[in-house]
N, C-alpha and C positions, 0 to 999 in steps of 0.2 A: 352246195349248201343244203343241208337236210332241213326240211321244214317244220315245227311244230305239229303234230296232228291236232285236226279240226274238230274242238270236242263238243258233242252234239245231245241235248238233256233232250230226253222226248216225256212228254206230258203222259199220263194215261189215256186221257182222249184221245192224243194221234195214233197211242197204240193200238186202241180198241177198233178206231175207223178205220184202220191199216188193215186190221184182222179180219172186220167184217165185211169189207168190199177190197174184192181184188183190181179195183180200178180208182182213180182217185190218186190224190196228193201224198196223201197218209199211208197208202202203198207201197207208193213209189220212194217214196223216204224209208219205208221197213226194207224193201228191195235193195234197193242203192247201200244201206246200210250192214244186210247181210252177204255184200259182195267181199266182205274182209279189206276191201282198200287199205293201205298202208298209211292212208292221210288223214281215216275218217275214226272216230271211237264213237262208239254208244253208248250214252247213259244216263242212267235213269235212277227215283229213288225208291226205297225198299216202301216208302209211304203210296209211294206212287203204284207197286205191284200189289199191295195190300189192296188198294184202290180199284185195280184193274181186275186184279181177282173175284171183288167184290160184284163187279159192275159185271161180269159174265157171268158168274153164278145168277143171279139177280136176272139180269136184263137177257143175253145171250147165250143161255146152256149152249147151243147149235155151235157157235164159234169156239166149244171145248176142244175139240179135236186140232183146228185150225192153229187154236193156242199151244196145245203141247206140241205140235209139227213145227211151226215156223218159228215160234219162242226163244228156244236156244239155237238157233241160227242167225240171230240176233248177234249174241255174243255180249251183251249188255252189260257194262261195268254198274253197278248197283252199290248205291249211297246209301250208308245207315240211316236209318230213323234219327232224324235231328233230332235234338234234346228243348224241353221246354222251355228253356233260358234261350236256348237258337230259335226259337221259333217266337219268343215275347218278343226280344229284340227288333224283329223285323214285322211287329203285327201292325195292324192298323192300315197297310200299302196297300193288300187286296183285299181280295174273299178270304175271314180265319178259315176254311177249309181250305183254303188254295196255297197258305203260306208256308206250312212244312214241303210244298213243291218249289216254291221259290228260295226256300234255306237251302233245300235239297241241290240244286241246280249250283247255288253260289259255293256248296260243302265239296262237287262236283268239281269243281273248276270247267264250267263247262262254257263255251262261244258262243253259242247258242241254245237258249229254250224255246223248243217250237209246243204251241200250244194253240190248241183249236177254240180255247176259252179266249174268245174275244173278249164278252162283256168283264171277267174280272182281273183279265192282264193287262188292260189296254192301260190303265193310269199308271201302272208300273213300267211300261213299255215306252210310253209317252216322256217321263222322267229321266229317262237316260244314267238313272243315278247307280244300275248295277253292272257289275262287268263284263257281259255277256249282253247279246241282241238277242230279241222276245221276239217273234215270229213266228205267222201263224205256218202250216204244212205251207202251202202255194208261195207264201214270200221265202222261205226256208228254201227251195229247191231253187227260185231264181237266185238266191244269195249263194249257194252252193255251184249254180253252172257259173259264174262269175267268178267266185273261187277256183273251180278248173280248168274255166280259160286263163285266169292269170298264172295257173301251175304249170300250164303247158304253154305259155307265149313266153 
């Protein structure tokens, strides 16, 4: 029996932390994820690359090179920009800047949103109320070796 692939929303902060240290959580999730697995998808939203884009120009010129190399090795399936009736809908849960990343994730149909923003997913995360687990890089990879031991047991 063929199994649903494991669809995986990455926040831009795992992206960025992934990019700028080759050691870490948020590495090892870009790594594992640029392996092509047949079980895993990536993806992310177009708010979220606007985001990330933003945050390297800005904060990390250095990590430009890192970004065009390892970027599309990725392979990232990328969610439109939710629309502002998508993103009213679901305000008030987080941070208003965090919430076009959580439309984005649910527009996704994604398993999991890993996201290194403790302080403004955590009440969403706590709630249980969306269909996908919130998880930060380090809880995401133990949820993930758990998932390939039960693939391969």
């Amino acid at each position: 029996m063929v199994k649903k692939p494991v669809r995986v929303f990455l926040d831009s902060n795992v992206i960025l932390s992934g990019l700028l240290s080759d050691t870490g959580a948020p590495r090892l999730i870009l790594d594992v994820l640029s392996m092509e697995l047949p079980h895993l998808v990536a993806v992310t939203g177009r708010y979220n690359i606007i985001e990330l884009e933003r945050n390297i120009r800005k904060k990390a010129p250095k990590v430009l090179p890192v970004y065009d190399e390892y970027f599309p090795k990725l392979r990232l399936e990328i969610v439109p920009l939710p629309s502002p009736a998508e993103v009213a809908k679901h305000s008030g849960i987080i941070a208003d800047k965090d919430t076009p990343v959580l439309v984005s994730a649910i527009k996704g149909k994604a398993d999991f949103l890993v996201t290194g923003d403790k302080k403004h997913f955590d009440k969403a995360k706590k709630s249980g109320a969306f269909p996908f687990t919130i998880a930060s890089p380090s809880e995401f990879l133990e949820l993930l070796a758990a998932i390939l031991k039960e693939e391969k047991g």
